[in-house]
N, C-alpha and C positions, 0 to 999 in steps of 0.2 A: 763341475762348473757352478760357480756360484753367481747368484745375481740378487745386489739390492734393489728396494724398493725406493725410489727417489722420485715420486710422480704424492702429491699431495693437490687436498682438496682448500682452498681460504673461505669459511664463513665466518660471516661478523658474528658477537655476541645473541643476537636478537633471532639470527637465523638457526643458531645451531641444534635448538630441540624441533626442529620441521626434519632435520638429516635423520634418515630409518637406519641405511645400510649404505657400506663403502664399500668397493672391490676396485680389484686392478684383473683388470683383464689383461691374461699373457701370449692370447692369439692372435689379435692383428697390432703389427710392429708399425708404430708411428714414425718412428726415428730408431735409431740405434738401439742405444739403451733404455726408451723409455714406450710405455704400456699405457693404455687408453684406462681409464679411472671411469666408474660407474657409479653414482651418485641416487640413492632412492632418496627420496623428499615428499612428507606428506604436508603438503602446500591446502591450508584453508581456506576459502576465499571469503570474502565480502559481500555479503546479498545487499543489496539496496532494495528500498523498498519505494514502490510507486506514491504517488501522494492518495490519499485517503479523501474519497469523495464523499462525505456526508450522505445517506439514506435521509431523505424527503419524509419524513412520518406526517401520515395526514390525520387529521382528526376527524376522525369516522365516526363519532358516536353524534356529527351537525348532521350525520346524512339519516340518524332513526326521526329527527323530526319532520315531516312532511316537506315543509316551506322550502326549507332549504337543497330539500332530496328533488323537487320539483323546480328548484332556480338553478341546478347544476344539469338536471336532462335537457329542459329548455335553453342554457347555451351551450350545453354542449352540441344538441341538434342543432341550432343557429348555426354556429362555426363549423359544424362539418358539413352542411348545406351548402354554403359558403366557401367550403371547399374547392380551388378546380382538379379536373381527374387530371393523373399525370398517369404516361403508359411505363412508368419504375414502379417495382415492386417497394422496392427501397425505398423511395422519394415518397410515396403513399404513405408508407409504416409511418417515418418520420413524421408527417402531417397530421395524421391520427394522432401522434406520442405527443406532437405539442398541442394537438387542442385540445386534448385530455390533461396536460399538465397547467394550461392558461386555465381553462374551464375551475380546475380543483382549484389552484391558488385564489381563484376572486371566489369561489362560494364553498365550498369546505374548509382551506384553511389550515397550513399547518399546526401540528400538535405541541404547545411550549413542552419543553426538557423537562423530563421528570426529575427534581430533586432528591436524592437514595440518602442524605442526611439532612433531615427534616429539623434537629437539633439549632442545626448554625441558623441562627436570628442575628435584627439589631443588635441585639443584648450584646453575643457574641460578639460581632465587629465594631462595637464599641467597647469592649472590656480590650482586644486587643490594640485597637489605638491608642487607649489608655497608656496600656503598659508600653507600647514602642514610643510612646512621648514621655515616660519614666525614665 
């Protein structure tokens, strides 16, 4: 008894190197003449990435001079005095997290961006405007 294979798989162009391996399975009969097809695919996927929340750098070298190391405890202790109790664990952490973060912003003070090419001057940004109005 002879029996053809007449059971085929259709991928587009784009999909065809995801296909590992093809078989025809001859143990469970779908129909007559035709055999269930096994198809391996190694399918990549897509990670998406979250948005990127900038890290706060604070500039810690305002808190070695006295003055200023002594106007951030002062309100900080104000503002958490000022505080009322809540019976959440939660609700407390968060209360603390933003008067530590108000307190920093008004008397420490974030850190400006360290420039890692110290090179690019005026000079630069005007040799290239130069040249793009050539």
């Amino acid at each position: 008894m002879t029996l053809n294979q007449n059971d085929h798989v259709l991928v587009n162009k784009r999909k065809k190197k995801l296909i590992q391996d093809v078989r025809t399975l001859r143990g469970p009969k779908c129909d007559k003449d035709h055999f269930l097809v096994k198809v391996i695919i190694k399918q990549k996927l897509i990670t998406t990435r979250n948005k990127f929340t900038e890290k706060l750098r604070w500039n810690t070298s305002n808190l070695k001079t006295p003055k200023i190391r002594g106007a951030y405890s002062k309100r900080l202790n104000e503002r958490l005095n000022t505080q009322e109790e809540t019976y959440s664990v939660e609700q407390d952490w968060q209360n603390i997290k933003n008067v530590m973060l108000e307190a920093a912003k008004d008397t420490i003070q974030i850190q400006a961006r360290i420039t890692h090419n110290e090179w690019w001057d005026d000079e630069c940004k005007e040799a290239i405007k130069e040249k793009n109005i050539a």
